[in-house]
Structures are given as C-alpha cells and as structure tokens.
VMD Tcl script that draws the C-alpha trace (Angstrom):
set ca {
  {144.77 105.29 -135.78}
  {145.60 101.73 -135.47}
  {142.63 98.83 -136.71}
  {143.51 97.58 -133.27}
  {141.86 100.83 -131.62}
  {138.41 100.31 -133.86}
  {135.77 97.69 -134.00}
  {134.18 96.90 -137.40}
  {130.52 96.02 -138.11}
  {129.84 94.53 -140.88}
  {125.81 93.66 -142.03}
  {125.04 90.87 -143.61}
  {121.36 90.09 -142.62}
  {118.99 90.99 -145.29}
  {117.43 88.65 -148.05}
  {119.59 89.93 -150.45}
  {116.58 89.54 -153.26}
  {118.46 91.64 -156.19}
  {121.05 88.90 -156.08}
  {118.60 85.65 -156.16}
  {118.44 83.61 -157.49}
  {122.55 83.13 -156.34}
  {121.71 84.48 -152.47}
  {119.29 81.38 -152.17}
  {122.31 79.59 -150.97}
  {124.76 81.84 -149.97}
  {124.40 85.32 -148.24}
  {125.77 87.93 -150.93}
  {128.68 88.38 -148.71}
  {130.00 85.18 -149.24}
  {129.83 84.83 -152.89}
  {132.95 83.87 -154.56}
  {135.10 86.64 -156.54}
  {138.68 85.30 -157.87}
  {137.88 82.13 -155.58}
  {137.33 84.12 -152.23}
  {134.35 85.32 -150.42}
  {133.86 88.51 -150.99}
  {133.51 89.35 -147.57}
  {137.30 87.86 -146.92}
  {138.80 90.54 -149.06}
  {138.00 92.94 -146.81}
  {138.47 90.94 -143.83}
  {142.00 89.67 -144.83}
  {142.89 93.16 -145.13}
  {142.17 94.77 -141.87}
  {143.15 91.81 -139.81}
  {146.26 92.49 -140.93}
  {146.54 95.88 -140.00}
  {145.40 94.67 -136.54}
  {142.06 94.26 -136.28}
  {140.36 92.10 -133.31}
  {136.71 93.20 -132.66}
  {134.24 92.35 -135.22}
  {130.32 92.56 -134.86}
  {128.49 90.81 -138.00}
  {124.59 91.36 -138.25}
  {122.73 88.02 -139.71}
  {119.57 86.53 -140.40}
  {118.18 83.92 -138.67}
  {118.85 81.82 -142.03}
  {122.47 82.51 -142.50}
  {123.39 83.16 -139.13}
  {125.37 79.18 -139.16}
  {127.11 79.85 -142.42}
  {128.64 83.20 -141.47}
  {129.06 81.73 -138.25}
  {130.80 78.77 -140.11}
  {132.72 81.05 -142.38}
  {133.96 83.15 -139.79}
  {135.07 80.11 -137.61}
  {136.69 78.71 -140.27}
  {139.09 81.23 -141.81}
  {139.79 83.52 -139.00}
  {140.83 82.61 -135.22}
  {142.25 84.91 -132.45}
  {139.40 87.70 -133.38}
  {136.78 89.15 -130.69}
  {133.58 88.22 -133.35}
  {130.33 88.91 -132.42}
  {126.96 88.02 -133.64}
  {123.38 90.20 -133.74}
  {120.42 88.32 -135.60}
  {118.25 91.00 -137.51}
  {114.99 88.44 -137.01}
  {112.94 90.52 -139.11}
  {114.77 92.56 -142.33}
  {113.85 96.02 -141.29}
  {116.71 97.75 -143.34}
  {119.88 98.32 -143.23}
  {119.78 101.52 -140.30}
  {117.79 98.70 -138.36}
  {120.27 95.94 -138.44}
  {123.00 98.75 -137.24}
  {120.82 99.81 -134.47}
  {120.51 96.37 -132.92}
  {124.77 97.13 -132.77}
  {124.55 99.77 -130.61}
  {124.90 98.47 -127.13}
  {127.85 96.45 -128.97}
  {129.63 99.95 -129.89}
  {132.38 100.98 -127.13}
  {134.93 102.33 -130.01}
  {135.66 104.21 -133.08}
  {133.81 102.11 -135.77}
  {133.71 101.23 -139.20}
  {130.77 100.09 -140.92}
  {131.11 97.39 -144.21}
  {127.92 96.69 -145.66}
  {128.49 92.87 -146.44}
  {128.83 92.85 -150.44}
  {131.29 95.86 -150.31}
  {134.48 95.04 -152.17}
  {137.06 97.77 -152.35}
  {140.43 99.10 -151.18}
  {140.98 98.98 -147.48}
  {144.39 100.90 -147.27}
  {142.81 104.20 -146.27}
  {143.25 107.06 -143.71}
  {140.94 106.13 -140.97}
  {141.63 109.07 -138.74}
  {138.09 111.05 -139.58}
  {135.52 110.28 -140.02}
  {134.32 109.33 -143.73}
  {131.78 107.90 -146.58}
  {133.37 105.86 -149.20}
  {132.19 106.76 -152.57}
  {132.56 105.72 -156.49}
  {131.78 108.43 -158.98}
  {129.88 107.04 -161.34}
  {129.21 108.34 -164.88}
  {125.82 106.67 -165.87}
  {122.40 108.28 -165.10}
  {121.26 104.91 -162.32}
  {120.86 107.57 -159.58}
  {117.92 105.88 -158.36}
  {119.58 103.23 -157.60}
  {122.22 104.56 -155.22}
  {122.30 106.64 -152.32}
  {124.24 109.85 -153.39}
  {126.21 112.63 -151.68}
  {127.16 116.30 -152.39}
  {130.35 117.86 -151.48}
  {132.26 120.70 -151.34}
  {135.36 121.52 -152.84}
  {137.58 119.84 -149.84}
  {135.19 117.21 -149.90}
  {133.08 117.71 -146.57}
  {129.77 116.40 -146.60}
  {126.89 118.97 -148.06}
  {123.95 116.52 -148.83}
  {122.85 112.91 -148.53}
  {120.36 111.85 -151.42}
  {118.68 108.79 -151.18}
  {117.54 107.01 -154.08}
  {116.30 110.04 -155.44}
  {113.67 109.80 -158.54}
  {115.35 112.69 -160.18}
  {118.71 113.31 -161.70}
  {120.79 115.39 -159.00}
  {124.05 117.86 -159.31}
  {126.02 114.87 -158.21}
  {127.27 111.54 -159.51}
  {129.07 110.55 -156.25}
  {127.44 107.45 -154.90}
  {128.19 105.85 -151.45}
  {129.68 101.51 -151.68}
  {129.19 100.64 -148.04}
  {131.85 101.52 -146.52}
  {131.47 104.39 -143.58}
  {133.86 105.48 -140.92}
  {132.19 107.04 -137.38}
  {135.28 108.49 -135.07}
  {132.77 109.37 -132.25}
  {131.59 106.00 -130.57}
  {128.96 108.18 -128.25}
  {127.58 110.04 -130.85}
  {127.03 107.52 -133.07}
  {125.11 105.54 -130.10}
  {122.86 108.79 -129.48}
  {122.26 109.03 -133.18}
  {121.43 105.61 -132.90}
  {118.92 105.61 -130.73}
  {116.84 108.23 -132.26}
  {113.60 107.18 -134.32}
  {114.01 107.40 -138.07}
  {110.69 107.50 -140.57}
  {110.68 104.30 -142.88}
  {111.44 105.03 -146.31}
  {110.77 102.57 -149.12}
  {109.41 100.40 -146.38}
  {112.63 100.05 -144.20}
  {114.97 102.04 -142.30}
  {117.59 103.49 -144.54}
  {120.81 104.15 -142.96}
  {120.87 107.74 -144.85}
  {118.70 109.18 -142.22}
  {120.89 108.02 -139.22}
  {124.31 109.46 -141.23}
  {122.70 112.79 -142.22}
  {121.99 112.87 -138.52}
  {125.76 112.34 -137.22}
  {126.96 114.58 -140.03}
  {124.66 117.61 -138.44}
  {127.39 117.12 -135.24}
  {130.41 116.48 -136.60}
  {132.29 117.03 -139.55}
  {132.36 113.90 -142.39}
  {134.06 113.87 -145.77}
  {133.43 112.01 -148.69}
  {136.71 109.32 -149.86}
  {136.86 108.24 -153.31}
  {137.14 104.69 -153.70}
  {138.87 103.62 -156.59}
  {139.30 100.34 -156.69}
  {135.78 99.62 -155.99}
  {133.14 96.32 -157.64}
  {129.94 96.71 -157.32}
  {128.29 92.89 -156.73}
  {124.73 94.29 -155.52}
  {122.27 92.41 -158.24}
  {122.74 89.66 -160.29}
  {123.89 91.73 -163.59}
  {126.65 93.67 -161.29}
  {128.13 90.15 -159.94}
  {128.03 88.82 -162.82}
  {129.92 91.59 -164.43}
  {132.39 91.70 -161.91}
  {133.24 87.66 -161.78}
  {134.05 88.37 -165.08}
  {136.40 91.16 -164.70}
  {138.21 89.60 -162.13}
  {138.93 86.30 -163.46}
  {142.70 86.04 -163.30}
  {145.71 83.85 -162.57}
  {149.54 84.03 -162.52}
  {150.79 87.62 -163.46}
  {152.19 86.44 -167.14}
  {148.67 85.15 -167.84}
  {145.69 87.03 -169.14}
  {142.14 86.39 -169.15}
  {139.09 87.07 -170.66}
  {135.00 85.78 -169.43}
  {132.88 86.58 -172.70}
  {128.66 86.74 -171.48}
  {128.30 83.21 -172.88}
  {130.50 81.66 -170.54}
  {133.53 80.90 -172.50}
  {136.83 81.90 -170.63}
  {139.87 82.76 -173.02}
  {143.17 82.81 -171.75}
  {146.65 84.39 -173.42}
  {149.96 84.27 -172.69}
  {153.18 85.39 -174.72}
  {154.95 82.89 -172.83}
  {156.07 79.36 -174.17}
  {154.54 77.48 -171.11}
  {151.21 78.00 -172.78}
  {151.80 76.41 -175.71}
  {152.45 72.67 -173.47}
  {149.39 73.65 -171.51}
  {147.38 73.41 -175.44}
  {149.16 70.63 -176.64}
  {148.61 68.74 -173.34}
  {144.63 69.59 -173.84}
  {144.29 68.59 -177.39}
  {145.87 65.27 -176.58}
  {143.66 64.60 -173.67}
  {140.27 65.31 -175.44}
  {141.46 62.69 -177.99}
  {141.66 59.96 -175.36}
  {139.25 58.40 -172.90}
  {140.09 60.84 -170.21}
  {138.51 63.72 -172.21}
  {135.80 64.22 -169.47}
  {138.79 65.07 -166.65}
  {139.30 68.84 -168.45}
  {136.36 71.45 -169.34}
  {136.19 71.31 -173.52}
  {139.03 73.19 -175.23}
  {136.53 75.23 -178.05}
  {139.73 77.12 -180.45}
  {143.37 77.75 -179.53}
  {146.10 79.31 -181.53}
  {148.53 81.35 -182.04}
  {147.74 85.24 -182.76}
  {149.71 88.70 -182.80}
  {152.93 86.86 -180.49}
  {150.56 85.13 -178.25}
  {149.05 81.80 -177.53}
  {145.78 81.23 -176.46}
  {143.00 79.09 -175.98}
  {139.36 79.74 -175.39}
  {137.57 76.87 -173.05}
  {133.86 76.59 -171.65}
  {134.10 78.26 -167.86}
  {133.08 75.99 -165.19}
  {131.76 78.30 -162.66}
  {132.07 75.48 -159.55}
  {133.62 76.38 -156.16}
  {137.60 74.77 -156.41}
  {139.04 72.58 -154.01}
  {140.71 76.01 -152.56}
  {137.80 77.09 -151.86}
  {136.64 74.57 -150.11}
  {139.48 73.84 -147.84}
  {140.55 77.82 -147.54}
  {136.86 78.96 -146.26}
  {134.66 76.18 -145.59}
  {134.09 74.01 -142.15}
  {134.26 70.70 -143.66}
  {134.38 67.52 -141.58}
  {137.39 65.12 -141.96}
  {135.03 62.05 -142.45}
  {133.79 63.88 -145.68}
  {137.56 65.38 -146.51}
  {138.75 61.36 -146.34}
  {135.86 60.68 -148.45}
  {136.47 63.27 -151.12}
  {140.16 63.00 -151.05}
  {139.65 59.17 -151.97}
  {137.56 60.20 -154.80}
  {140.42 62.92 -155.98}
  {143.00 60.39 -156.18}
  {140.94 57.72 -157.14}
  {139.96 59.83 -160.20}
  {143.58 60.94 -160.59}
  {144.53 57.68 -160.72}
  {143.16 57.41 -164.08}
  {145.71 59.45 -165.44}
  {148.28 57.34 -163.39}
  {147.27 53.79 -164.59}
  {148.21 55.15 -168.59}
  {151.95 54.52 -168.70}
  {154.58 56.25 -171.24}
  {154.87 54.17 -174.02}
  {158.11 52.74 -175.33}
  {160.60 55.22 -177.00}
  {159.49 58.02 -174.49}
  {162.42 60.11 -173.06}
  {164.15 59.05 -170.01}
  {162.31 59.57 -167.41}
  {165.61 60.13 -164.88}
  {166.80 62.30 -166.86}
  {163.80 64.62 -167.00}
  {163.56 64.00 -162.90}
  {167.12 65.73 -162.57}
  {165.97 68.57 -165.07}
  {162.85 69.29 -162.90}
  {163.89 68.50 -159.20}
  {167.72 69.44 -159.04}
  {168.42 71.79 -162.20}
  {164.86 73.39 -162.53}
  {165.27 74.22 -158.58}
  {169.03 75.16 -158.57}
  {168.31 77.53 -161.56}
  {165.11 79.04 -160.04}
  {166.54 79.56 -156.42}
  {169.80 81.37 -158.17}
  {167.08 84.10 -159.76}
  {165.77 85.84 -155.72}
  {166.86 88.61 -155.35}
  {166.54 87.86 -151.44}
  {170.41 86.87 -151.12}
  {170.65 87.82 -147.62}
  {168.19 85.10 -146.41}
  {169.41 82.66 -149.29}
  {172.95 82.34 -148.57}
  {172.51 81.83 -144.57}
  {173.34 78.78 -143.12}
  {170.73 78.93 -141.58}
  {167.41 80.16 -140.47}
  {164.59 80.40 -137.91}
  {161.23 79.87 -138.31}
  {159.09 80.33 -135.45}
  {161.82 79.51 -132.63}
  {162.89 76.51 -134.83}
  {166.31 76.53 -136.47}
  {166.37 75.09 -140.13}
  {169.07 74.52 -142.54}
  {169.21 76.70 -145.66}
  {169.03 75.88 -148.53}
  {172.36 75.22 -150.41}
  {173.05 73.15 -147.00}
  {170.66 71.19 -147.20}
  {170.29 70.86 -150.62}
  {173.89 69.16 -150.51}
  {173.07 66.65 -148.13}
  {169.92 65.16 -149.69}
  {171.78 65.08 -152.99}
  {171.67 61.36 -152.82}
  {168.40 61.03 -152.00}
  {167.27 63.50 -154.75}
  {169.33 61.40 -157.39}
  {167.45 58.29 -156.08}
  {164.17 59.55 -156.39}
  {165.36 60.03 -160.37}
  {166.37 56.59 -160.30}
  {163.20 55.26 -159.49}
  {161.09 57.31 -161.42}
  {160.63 54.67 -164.03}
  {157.19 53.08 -161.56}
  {156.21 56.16 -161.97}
  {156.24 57.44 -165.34}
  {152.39 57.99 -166.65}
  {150.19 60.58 -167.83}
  {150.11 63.51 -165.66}
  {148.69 66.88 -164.78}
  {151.66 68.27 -163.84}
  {149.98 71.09 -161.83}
  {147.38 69.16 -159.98}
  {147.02 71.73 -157.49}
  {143.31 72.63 -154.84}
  {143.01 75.80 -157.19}
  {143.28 73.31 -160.33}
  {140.94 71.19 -159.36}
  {137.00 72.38 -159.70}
  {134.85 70.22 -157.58}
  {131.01 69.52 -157.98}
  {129.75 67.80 -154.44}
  {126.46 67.03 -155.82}
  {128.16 64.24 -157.81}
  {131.76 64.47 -155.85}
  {133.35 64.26 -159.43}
  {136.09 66.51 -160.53}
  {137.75 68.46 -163.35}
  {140.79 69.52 -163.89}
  {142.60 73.03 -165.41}
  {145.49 74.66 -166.16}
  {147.67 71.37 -167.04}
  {151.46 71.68 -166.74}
  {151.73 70.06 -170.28}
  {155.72 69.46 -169.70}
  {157.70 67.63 -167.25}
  {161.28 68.41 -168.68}
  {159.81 68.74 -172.54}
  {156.30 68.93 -173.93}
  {154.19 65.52 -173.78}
  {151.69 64.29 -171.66}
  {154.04 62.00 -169.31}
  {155.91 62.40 -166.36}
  {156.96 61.53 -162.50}
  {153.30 61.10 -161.61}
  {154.88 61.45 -157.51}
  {155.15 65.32 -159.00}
  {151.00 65.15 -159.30}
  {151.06 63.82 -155.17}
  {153.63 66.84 -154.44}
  {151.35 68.99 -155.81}
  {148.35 68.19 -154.16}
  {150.37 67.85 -150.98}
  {151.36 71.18 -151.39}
  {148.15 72.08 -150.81}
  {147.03 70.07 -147.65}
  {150.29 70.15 -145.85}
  {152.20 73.44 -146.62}
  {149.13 75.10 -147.39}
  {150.25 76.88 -150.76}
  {146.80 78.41 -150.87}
  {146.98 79.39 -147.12}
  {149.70 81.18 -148.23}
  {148.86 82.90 -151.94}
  {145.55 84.01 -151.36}
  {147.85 86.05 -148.20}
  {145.78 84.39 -144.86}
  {149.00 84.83 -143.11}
  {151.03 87.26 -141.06}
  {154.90 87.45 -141.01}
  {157.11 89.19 -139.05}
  {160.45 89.65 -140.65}
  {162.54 90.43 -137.43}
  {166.15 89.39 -139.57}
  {167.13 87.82 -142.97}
  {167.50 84.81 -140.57}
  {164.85 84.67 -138.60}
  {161.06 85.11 -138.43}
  {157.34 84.41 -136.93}
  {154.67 83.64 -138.72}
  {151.28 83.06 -138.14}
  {148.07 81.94 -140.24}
  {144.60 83.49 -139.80}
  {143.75 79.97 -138.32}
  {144.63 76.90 -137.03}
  {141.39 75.05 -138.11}
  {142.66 72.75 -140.57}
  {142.39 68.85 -141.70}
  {145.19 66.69 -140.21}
  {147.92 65.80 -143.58}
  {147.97 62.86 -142.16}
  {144.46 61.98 -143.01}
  {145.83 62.46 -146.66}
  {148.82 61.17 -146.43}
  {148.04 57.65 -145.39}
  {145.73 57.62 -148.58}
  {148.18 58.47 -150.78}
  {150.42 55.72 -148.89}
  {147.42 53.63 -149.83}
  {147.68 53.91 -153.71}
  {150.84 53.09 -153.61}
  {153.32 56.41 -153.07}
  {155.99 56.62 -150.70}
  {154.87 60.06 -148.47}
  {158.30 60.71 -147.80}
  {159.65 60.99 -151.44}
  {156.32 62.96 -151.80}
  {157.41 65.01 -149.42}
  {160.53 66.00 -150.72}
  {159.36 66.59 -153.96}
  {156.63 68.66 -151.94}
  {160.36 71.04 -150.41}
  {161.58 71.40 -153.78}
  {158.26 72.72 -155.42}
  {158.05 75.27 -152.93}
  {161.80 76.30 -153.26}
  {161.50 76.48 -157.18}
  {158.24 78.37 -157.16}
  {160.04 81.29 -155.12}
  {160.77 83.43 -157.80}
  {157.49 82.81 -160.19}
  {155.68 85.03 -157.19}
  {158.03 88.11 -157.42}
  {154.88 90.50 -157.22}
  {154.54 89.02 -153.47}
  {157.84 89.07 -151.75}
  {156.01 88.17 -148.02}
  {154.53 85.02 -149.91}
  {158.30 84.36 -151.35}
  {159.42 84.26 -147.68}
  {156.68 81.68 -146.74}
  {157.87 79.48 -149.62}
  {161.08 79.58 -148.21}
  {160.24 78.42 -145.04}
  {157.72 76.09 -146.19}
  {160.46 74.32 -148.45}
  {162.83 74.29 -146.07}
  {160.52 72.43 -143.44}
  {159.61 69.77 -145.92}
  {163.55 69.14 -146.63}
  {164.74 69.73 -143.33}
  {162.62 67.08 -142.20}
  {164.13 64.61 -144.76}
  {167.17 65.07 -143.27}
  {165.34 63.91 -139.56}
  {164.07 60.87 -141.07}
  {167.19 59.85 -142.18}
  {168.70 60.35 -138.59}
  {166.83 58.23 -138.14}
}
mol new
graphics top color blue
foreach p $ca { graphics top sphere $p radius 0.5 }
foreach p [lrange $ca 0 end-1] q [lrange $ca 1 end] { graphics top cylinder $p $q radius 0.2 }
display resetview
C-alpha cells in the first residue's frame, strides 16, 4: 500500500525525564543525530514515499516548537496537532487520536530512529533483538516461528523466553478496529496507560507479526543518546570518524586531502586566529592513514539552523553580519610576497578542477545535452555554457590578486558551528589547499561557499529534503519539502557590503556545484540536483550579460 493511503501518528508529548537534563529544551524528538532531528529521519523518509496526513501528539510546553519544526521543514502535508495536557502515558496520548483516525495508520513513538523502507501491507510491531539482560526496561514480544504475535510483555521484572523488544514503531491495517480498541478502558500500569494493553487488545482480532528492525538507535535516556551521537558521527564517504566518551572526535582518511586539512590547522593555532577552529590535540600519520584527533564541539551548525529552524530574517541579517564579519578576519591577512600565483591557482580550481571533475559522471546522457529542463525552464548544459563564460571565468583569475588571503576553503553552513548565546562561531573541516597546500587563496571561493548554502541550498539538497522526478536525461521537476526559506538577497547585499562582487560570487557558486558532482557518487538523485543547481547559477551569468 501506498504512504499516500495511510496517516501517521507520531507522539511526542511526554516529559521525556530519562533524557533530561537534554529534553529541558528540546522534546526528545527533536534532538540532533548527524545534524538532523531525529524525528526528520523518519519524516524525510515517508514523505517521500507519499505521505500527506500526519497527526503529532504534544505537550502544552512543546506544542510551538514541534509546531515550529514542522512548519519549517515540511509544507504541502495535512499536519495535525492533539495536546496531551496532562502526561497520562503513551496509550493516552494515542487515544486523544482517535476521532483523528479515518485510515490505515502507523504509529512512531517520537524518539524512534530506524529504517522506514518496509512492507506496510499488515499489520506489524517493529522490534530489535537485543542480547543484554535490560528486559525491564523494554516492552517485549513472543513469536512464533513465522513471526505472528504470541505475547506482549511489559516491562516485566523477570527474565522472559524472549529478547525481542518493540522501538516504537507499530503498523494498524484496520482503522475501525483500532478506534473500538481505542475506546475501551485500560488499567494504569506503572502509573500511566501503557500502550501494551491497547495492542494486545487489537492483536486478540486480527492477526499482527513482529518485523525486525535492523537498522535501529535507541536515543531513549541520556546514556543511549549519547551512545548513539557518537556512533553516528560521520561525514563524506572517504572520511572516518571516531567520538571517544571524553569528547574528543578523531577523524582518518587514507586520502591526501587530509593531510592540507592538518597542515592548514597547525598553522592556524600558531596565529592570532587560533580561536576560529576547535583545538587540534595529536595528528599524524599511522598504518597508510592520516588523522587528527580534535576536542568535539557539540553546538547545533549553521545547517541546522537554517535546514530545521523558524528563524526570523531580522536575526538571519544579524547573524549573517556576524559570520562574515568574523570571516573577515581571515580575509584582512593577505598572502605574503613570494606566494604562488594566485591566477594560476584560480584556473586550476575553477576551469581545470571543474573540467576534470565533470569528465568523471558517469551520467553522460544528461551531460552531453545541449540542453536541459528544469522545472519547465530550459537551461544550457554544461559544455555550452561553459564555452561561453570562458572569458568571464579567465577574468575572474585575473583579478584574483584583491583577493588573495587566508581562507577556509570550505566555509560551508555544515562547517560552521554556531553558539547564539554569544553569536560567535567556529569553524571545521578546512579545505587546507586552493591549487597546493597553504593557507591562502581566492577568498571569493569562501563567499561561494557560503552562498552555496543560502542560495542553492547545498544542504537542502544533501541531507535529501527534496523530491525529483526524472521524466528524461533532459528534463525534470523537482520540488523541496518547503518553500519557507530566507530571501539570498538578504545575504547577498551583505556580502556586496564587504566588498564582493555577488555576481562573480555567483559564478564561482555554478562551478562548485558542477565540480562537486562526482564527490557524491553514493547519491546519484543529489548528483542530479547539483546539476541543475550549477547550471542555474551559470545560466544566469549568461542573462546578466545580455544584459
């Protein structure tokens, strides 16, 4: 059955005490894992596969930031609010659903994070089989040997014949029979209505069966979530990392490019600028690899922040100022004398390093058109218009010279962690060469970067908050989860303000996204949004010199 048939409920009332003190501020749904929500794993997911009706239970004190949340990073959806004004349990908050219920539904306790690409044709309880002796903890089920439902165990104070444990997730086929079930009256166990009573109930009716979840973390208390941020810290597929309990983060690479990023690090912490970067504590070299291990800043990024939360753009203007302001610091420290050419290294990173890159998809068929559309919009493709802003490419190396400075390199949202308290910033994950390995370069390449962000939404687009429809290598619709998003023109005319031309930005801006195609081979849909993305920014060079 298709998502668009079935209407998901997802609770997220409850005070959420195992995880405090981290729930004080956030409901335990929207705690950050790999710099999302968790709750917008699961959400992502099923919107995708067409999902429109969504019923979220809240408390009366984080009914605005769900509400916020929701707003924010999803549009188009039939969403739904029920306030749980008193945290009766979990069965309780699901009952105060059922005059919502009109279709098969799927119920997502809030802090469930797991695979979503399931069978939901029957009805179901996810489960993880666990292989500790924390049944108390859990509520448990038994099953036969073709996995239909025998027993539901609650929290039991005993050790029981099974070590499958339900995650939240629960799949009821029959819309009136779940509202029957419903409305019967449950006994309060532990103090609260336990939604074990109301499943063994539905399960007497109809048939259920237990689904192994394998790709399951458990973020329930404080010691879980912690576990899992640390598991799941990761980046780009040819890096590695590891979160030790003290809060050092070491990250490997066999690749070359990690060997700038230390260099680049070391020669920052000798300077003035030291405090831009987290500390570097060791790097080095070890069994083919390089590495370094750094203190872990665990601060929301500027992803995060534009991604998932409602943010006004009096405050964006005022911590966008700040950003560059800060940046600027790098800027203001020029090359000194003796340092390579810098027009030289422009043609190495905006016309070779692109030409070479763009040569390496394996998507020829949409490469080698003349030309595509996007959205009912025709653009020229690449090698076209590649061609015919040759000359405008070789005078943005000609004038690099203004611009030749310290840089990040890779001054990206997801770069950049951000502390509002003090609306201060530091940066990660430096480029640490621009052409060869130093700490200078075209500091219009930092602007790109960040522009990137705000105006072809590269995180929009990586962390997969999009739908495309691939109707022909030459043409396509595409769609993002929403349309609530900061003007780039509030951003641009700051940048125009310290001093940066926005168009030169902007076709720096094209080329990143055409030359960062093939680093993102795990993700062809996201390779086809580059495309398009690049191809905007230097089709619209073209325009302006129509003009």
């Amino acid at each position: 059955m298709s998502m668009k048939q079935m209407q998901l409920i997802v609770l997220m009332g409850g005070r959420a005490t195992r995880l405090a003190p981290l729930s004080y501020t956030l409901p335990k749904g929207l705690l950050p894992i790999n710099q999302k929500p968790v709750i917008f794993n699961m959400l992502a997911d099923y919107v995708k596969q067409g999902l429109e009706d969504i019923v979220f239970v809240v408390s009366p004190g984080n009914e605005q930031v769900v509400r916020s949340f929701v707003e924010k990073s999803f549009e188009n959806l039939r969403v739904r609010y029920v306030v749980q004004e008193k945290p009766r349990g979990p069965l309780h908050a699901f009952q105060l659903c059922e005059p919502l219920i009109q279709k098969p539904t799927l119920l997502l306790l809030g802090d469930t994070y797991c695979e979503t690409d399931l069978d939901y044709s029957f009805d179901f309880l996810g489960y993880k089989t666990i292989d500790d002796r924390s049944h108390s903890r859990w509520c448990l089920i038994k099953t036969d040997s073709e996995e239909r439902i025998l027993e539901i165990i609650d929290k039991p104070n005993y050790t029981p014949e099974t070590n499958k444990v339900l995650i939240g997730l629960y799949n009821f086929r029959d819309p009136d029979l779940l509202k029957r079930c419903l409305k019967q009256n449950y006994p309060l166990h532990r103090g609260e209505l336990q939604l074990s009573s109301m499943i063994a109930e539905y399960a007497k009716q109809r048939e259920m069966r237990g689904v192994p979840i394998n790709a399951w973390l458990d973020t329930g208390t404080l010691k879980d979530y912690n576990n899992t941020l640390a598991k799941t810290v990761s980046g780009r597929n040819f890096n590695h990392f590891r979160l030790d309990e003290f809060g050092v983060l070491t990250k490997r690479s066999a690749g070359r490019k990690l060997a700038a990023e230390i260099a680049w690090l070391k020669e920052m912490q000798k300077t003035d600028l030291c405090f831009l970067t987290p500390r570097v504590l060791e790097s080095g070299e070890e069994n083919g690899e390089y590495f370094y291990r750094i203190e872990y800043l665990s601060a929301d990024t500027l992803a995060e922040y534009f991604n998932y939360y409602d943010i006004s753009e009096e405050n964006w203007a005022y911590i966008f100022e700040k950003l560059l302001k800060t940046a600027s610091l790098m800027w203001e420290k020029k090359a000194p004398a003796g340092s390579p050419d810098i027009a030289g290294l422009c043609d190495c990173m905006y016309r070779q390093k692109t030409l070479e890159r763009i040569a390496g998809w394996n998507r020829k068929d949409i490469l080698e058109k003349e030309s595509i559309v996007a959205n009912g919009h025709r653009l020229l493709g690449f090698y076209p218009v590649f061609e015919r802003l040759k000359d405008k490419i070789a005078r943005l190396c000609e004038t690099a010279e203004k611009f030749y400075s310290v840089i990040h390199g890779d001054l990206c949202f997801a770069n950049t962690i951000y502390f509002p308290q003090t609306n201060t910033f530091k940066f990660l994950d430096p480029r640490g060469n621009f052409g060869t390995d130093m700490l200078y370069g075209d500091n219009r390449y930092d602007v790109a970067k960040l522009r990137h962000n705000y105006h072809g939404l590269y995180d929009y687009i990586t962390q997969d908050m999009f739908r495309l429809d691939e109707r022909g290598p030459d043409n396509f619709e595409y769609s993002f989860f929403t349309g609530k998003m900061i003007n780039p023109q509030l951003f641009d005319a700051m940048a125009a303000r310290y001093g940066f031309d926005v168009d030169e930005i902007e076709l720096i801006e094209g080329l990143l996204f055409i030359s960062m195609i093939t680093l993102h081979n795990d993700d062809p849909a996201a390779q086809i949004m580059y495309y398009i993305t690049g191809l905007k920014c230097l089709n619209h060079q073209l325009a302006d010199e129509a003009e």
